[in-house]
C-alpha positions as CSV (number, residue, x, y, z in Angstrom):
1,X,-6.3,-57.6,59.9
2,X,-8.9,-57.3,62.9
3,X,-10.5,-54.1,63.5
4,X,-8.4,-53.5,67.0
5,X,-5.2,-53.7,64.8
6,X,-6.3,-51.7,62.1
7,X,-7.0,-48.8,64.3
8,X,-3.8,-49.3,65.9
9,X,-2.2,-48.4,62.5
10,X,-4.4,-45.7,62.4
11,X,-4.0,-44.2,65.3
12,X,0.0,-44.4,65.4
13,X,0.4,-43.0,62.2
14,X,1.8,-39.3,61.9
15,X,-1.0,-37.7,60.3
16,X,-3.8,-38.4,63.1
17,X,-1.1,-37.4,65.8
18,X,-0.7,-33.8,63.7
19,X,-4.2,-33.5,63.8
20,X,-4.3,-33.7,67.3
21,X,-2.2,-31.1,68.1
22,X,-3.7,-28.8,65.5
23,X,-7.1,-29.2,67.0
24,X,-5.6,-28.5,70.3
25,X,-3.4,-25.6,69.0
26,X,-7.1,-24.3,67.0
27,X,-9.1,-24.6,70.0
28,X,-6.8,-22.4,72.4
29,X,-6.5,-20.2,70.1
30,X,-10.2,-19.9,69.4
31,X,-10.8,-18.7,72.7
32,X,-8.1,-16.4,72.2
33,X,-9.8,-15.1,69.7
34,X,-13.4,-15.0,71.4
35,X,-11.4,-13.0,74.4
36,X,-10.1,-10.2,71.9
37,X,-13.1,-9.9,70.3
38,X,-15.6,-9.7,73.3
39,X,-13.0,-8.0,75.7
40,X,-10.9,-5.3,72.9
41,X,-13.0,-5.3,69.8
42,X,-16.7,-5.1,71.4
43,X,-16.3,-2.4,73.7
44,X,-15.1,0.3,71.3
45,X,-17.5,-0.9,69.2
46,X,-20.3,-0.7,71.5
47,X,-19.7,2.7,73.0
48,X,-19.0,4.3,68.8
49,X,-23.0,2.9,68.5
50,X,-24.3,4.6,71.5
51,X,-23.3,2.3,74.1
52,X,-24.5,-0.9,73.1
53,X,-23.1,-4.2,74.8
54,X,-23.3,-6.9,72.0
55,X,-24.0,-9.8,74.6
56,X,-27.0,-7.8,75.9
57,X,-28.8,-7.6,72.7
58,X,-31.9,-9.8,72.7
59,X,-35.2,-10.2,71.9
60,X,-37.5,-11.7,74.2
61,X,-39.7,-14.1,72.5
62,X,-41.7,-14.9,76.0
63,X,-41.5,-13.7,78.8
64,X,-40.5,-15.8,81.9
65,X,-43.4,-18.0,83.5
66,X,-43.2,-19.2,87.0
67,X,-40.5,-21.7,87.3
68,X,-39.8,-21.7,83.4
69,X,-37.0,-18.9,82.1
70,X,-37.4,-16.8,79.2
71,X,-37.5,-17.5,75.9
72,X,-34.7,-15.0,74.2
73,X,-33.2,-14.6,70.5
74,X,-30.1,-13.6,71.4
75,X,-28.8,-12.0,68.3
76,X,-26.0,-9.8,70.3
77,X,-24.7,-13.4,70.8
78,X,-24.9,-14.1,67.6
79,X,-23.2,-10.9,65.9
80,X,-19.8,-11.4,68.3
81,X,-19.9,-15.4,66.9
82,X,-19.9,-14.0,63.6
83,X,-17.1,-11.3,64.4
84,X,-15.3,-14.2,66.1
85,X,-15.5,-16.6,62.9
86,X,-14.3,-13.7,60.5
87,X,-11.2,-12.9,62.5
88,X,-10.4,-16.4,63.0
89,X,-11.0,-16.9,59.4
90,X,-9.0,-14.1,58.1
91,X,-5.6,-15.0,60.4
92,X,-6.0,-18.8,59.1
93,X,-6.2,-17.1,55.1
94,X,-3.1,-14.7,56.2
95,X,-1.5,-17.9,57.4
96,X,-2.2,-20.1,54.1
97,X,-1.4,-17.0,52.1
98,X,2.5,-16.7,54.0
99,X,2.4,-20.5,53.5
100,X,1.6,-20.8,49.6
101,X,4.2,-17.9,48.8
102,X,6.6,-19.1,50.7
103,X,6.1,-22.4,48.6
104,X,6.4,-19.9,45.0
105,X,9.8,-18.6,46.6
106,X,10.5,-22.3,47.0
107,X,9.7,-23.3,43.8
108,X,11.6,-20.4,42.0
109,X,14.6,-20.9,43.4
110,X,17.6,-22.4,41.5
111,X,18.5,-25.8,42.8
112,X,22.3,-26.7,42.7
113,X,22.8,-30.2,41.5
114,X,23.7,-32.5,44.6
115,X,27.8,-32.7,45.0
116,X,28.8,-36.2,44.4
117,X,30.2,-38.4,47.2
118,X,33.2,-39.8,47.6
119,X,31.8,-43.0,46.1
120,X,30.1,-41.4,43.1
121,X,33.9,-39.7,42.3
122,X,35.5,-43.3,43.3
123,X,33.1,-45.1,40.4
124,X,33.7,-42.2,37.8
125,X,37.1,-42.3,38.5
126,X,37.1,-46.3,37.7
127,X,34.5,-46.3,35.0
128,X,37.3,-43.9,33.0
129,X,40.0,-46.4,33.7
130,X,37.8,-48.6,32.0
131,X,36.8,-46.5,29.0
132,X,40.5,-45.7,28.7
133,X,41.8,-49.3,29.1
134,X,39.3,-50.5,26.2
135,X,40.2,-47.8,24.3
136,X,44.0,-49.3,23.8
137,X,45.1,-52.3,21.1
């Protein structure tokens, strides 16, 4: 199988397709995410410690030089990823969590033996004939 055919049957196949559309899904909703937490989350937050804006905070490693900009750490940056990652991280665990119990439930419940078709009761009906037909003298 050449490489152009095997990728073919890769790239068809359900799984990669679901993949797709998850990354998709995750991506949007990342920058959901980002949006609550630097326009609902930060704000509050910012004015409870004295009016602080999160994005603002920076230190300036050097300052700017003629045609060259500053050099900043721009830990404020950094503290709204991190608030980012953890709520994003905690609605994906919520989401596995509703998931895997759901599965227990699933698991626990009593299945009911399939109903035969009207084959199944056709060939018990004739394998009885039988039995009762060699049963005779």
């Amino acid at each position: 199988m050449g490489v152009l055919a095997e990728f073919k049957a890769f790239a068809v196949k359900g799984n990669v397709v679901d993949m797709a559309v998850g990354i998709i899904i995750g991506a949007a909703f990342g920058k959901i995410v980002s949006s609550f937490v630097g326009d609902v989350v930060m704000p509050p937050l910012g004015l409870l410690i004295g009016g602080v804006d999160f994005s603002d905070l920076a230190v300036v490693l050097r300052e700017a030089q003629g045609t060259a900009p500053a050099v900043v750490l721009a830990y404020g940056k950094f503290i709204q990823t991190v608030i980012d990652f953890l709520i994003v991280a905690f609605a994906i665990f919520m989401g596995v969590k509703a998931i895997n119990r759901l599965k227990r439930e699933e698991a626990k419940a009593p299945t009911l033996p399939p109903t035969p078709t009207k084959e199944e009761l056709l060939l018990g009906e004739i394998r009885d004939l039988l039995k009762e037909q060699n049963a005779r003298p």
